[in-house]
C-alpha positions as CSV (number, residue, x, y, z in Angstrom):
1,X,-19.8,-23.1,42.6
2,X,-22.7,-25.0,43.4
3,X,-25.4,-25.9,41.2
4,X,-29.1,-26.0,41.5
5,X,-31.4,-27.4,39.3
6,X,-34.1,-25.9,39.2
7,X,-38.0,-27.3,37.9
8,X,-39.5,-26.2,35.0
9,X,-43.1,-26.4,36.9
10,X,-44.0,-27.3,40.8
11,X,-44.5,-31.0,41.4
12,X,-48.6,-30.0,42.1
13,X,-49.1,-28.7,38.7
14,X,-49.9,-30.8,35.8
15,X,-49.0,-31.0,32.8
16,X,-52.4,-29.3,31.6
17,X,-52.4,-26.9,34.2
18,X,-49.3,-25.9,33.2
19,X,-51.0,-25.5,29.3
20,X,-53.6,-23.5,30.5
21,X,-50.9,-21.3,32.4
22,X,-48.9,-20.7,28.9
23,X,-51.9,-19.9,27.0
24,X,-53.2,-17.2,28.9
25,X,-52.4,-13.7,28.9
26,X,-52.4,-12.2,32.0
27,X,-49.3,-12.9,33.7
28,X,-46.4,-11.7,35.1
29,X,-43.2,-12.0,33.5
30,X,-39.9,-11.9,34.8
31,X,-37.0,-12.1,32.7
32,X,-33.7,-13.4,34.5
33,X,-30.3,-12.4,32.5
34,X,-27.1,-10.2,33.7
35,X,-27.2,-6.8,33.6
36,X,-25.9,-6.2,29.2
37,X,-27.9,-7.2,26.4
38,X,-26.4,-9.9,24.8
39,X,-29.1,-13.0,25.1
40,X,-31.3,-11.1,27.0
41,X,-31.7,-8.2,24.6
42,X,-34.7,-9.6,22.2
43,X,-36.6,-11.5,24.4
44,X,-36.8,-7.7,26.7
45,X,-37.4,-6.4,23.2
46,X,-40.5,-8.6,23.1
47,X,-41.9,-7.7,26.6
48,X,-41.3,-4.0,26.2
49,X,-43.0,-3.8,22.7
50,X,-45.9,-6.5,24.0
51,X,-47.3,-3.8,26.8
52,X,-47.5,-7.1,29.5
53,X,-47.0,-6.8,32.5
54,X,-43.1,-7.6,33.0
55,X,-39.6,-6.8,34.9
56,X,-36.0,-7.1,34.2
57,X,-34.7,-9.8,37.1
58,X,-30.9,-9.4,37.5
59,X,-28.9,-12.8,38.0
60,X,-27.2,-11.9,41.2
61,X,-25.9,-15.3,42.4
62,X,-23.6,-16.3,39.9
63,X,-20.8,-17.5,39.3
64,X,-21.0,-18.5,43.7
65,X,-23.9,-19.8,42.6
66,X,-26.1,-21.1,39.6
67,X,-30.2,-22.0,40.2
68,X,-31.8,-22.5,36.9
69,X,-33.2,-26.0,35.0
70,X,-29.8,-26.0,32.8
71,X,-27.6,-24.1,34.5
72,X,-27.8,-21.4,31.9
73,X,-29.6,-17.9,31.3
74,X,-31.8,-16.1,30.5
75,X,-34.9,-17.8,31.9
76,X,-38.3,-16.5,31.7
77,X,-40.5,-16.7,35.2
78,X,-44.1,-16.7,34.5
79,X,-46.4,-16.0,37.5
80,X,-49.9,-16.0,37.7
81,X,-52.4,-14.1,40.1
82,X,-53.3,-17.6,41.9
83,X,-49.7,-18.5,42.8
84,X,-48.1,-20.5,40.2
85,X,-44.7,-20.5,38.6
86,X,-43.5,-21.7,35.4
87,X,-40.1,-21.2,34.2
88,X,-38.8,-21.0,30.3
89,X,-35.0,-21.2,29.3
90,X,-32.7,-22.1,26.3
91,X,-33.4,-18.6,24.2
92,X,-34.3,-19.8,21.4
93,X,-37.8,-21.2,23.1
94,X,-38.3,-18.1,25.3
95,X,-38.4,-15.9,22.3
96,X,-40.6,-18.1,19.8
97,X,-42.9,-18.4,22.8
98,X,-43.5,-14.9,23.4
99,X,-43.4,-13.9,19.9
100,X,-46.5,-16.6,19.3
101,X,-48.1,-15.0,22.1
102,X,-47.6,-11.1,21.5
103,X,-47.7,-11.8,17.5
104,X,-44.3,-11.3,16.1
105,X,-44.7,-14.5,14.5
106,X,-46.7,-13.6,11.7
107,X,-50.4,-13.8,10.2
108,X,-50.4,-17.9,9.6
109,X,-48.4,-21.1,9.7
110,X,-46.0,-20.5,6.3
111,X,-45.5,-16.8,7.9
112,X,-44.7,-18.5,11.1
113,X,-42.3,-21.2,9.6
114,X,-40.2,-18.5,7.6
115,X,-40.5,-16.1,10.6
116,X,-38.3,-18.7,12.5
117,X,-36.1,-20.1,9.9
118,X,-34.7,-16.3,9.5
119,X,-34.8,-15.8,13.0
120,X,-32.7,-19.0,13.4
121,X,-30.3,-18.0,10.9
122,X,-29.9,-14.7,12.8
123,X,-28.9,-16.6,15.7
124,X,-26.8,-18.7,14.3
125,X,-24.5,-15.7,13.4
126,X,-24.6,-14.6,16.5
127,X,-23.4,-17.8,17.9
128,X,-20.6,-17.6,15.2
129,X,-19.9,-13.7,16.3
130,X,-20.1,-14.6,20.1
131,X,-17.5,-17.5,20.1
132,X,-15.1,-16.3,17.1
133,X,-14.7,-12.7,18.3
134,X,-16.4,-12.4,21.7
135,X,-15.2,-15.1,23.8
136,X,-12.0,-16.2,21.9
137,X,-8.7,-16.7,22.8
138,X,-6.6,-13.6,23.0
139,X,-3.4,-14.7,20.8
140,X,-6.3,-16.0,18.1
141,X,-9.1,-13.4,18.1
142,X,-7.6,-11.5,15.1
143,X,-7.5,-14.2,13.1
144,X,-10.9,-15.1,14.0
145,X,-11.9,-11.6,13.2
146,X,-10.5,-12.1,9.9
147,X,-12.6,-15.4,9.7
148,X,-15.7,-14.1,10.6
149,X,-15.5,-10.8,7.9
150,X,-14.6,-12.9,5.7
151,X,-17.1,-16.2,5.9
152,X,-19.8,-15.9,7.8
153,X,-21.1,-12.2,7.9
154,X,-21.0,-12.0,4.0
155,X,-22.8,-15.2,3.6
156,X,-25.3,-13.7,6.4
157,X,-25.4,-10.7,4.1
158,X,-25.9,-12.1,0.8
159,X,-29.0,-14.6,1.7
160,X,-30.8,-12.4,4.0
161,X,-31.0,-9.5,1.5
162,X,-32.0,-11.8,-1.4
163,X,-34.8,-13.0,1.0
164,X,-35.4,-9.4,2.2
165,X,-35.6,-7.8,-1.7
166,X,-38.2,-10.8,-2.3
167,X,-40.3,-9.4,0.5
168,X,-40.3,-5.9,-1.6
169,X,-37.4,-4.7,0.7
170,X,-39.4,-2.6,3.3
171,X,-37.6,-3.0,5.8
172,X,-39.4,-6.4,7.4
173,X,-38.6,-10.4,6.6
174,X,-42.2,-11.3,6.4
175,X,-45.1,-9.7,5.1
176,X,-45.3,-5.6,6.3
177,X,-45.0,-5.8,10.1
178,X,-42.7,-6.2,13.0
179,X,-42.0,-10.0,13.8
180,X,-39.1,-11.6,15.9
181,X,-36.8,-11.7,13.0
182,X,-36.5,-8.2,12.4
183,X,-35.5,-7.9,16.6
184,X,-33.1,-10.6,16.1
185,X,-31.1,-9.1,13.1
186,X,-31.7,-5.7,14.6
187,X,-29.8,-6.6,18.0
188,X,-27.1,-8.3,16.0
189,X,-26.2,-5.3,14.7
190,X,-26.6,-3.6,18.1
191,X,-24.1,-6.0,19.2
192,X,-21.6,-5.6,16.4
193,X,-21.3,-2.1,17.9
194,X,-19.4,-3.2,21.1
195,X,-16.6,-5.8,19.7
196,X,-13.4,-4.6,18.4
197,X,-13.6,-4.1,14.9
198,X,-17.2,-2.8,14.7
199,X,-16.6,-0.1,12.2
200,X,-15.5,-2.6,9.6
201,X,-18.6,-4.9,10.6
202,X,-20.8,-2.3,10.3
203,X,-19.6,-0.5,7.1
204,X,-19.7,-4.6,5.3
205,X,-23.5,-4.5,6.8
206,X,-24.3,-0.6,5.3
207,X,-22.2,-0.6,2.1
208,X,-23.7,-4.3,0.8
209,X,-27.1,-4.5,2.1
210,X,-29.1,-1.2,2.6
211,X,-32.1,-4.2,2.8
212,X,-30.8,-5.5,5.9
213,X,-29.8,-1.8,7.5
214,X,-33.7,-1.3,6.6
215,X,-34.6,-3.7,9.2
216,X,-32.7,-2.0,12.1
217,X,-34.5,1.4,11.1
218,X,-37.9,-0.2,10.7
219,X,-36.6,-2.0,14.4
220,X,-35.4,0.9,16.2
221,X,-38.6,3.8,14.8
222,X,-41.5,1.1,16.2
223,X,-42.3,3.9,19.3
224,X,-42.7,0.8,21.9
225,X,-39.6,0.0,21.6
226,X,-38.2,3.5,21.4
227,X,-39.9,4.2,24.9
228,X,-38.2,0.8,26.5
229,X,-34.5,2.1,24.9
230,X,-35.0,5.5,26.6
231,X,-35.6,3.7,30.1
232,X,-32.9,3.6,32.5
233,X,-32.8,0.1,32.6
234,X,-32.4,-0.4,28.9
235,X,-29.3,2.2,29.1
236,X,-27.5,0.5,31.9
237,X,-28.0,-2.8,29.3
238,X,-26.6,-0.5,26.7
239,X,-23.7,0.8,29.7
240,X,-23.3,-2.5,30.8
241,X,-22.3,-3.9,26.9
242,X,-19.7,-1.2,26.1
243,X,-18.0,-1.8,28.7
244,X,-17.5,-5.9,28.6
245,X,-18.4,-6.5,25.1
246,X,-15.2,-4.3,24.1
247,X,-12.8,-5.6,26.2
248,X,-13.5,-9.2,25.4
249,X,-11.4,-12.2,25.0
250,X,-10.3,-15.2,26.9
């Protein structure tokens, strides 16, 4: 395998050229993830709902091969109209920065703060879900089924619909509108549909917390979003998932 690591920015561009680059808003996007939702699944959420100008850029040289700053996907290309080429990775940062730009982050700073803290939480289970029941070992992925039901999904459960019934339970974290929290929980439980085990994941989810089950409805009715799920690349994502995320294991 051979690695290249590639620059976040060309040598020629400064730091506040590079500013000025972020901030505006018309640019092309490209966002560079394999071929299933997984990681890649908000951040295309984002684009899809935002209307910009954007296109799905299949990873195609790995694992012979790996060019990206960390090694790692999904990265987000930005290109502008005179040339220049920024690249974003690590997810987390990708999707806070296009949220803040296509405002899913909420109407002010405390919005924006408790926009990310559930969003992070979110995350967090999916990193638990990913390397407990995804990616484990074979001979050990029951028992970390069994961990995982029985740990961290009903923790996940019980704090986000406490939060969720203090925002008057209508079907959004923050406030009454869309933000990057609902995606995230929303394609969690999109995910929870592939592994082995998903009717027991997603009966916990239904049965305990009609709050949280709000927020995929709310998710999956915006019609931007319903448009991008109906498109054929969105359905070769979806095609793409059932078919590694439930044979899975190490």
């Amino acid at each position: 395998m051979t690695l290249t690591i590639a620059r976040f920015k060309p040598e020629n561009v400064s730091s506040e050229e590079a500013s000025k680059v972020l901030a505006s808003t018309p640019n092309h996007y490209k966002l560079e993830y394999f071929f299933v939702s997984g990681v890649g699944a908000v951040p295309r959420d984002i684009l899809a709902y935002s209307g910009a100008d954007w296109e799905d850029k299949e990873v195609t040289n790995w694992p012979a091969e790996k060019n990206s700053p960390f090694g790692v996907y999904p990265i987000l290309h930005i290109h502008t109209s005179d040339g220049k080429h920024l690249r974003l990775c690590e997810s987390i940062v990708v999707e806070h920065f296009l949220a803040k730009k296509f405002g899913l982050l909420g109407d002010n700073e405390w919005d924006e703060q408790q926009i990310k803290m559930f969003h992070s939480s979110s995350l967090y289970l999916r990193e638990r879900l990913f390397m407990r029941v995804t990616w484990n070992y074979k001979e050990v992925m029951d028992k970390a089924f069994d961990k995982f039901m029985s740990d961290e999904l009903p923790l996940w459960i019980e704090t986000h619909t406490k939060h969720l019934k203090d925002n008057g339970s209508n079907g959004h974290y923050v406030g009454n509108k869309l933000s990057v929290a609902d995606i995230q929980t929303a394609n969690n439980i999109d995910h929870m549909q592939f592994i082995q085990g998903a009717d027991k994941v997603l009966e916990m989810i239904k049965s305990k917390s009609p709050e949280i089950w709000k927020v995929k409805e709310a998710v999956d009715s915006e019609p931007r979003l319903q448009k991008w799920r109906q498109s054929e690349g969105y359905q070769r994502h979806l095609a793409m998932s059932k078919a590694v995320y439930g044979n899975t294991g190490i």
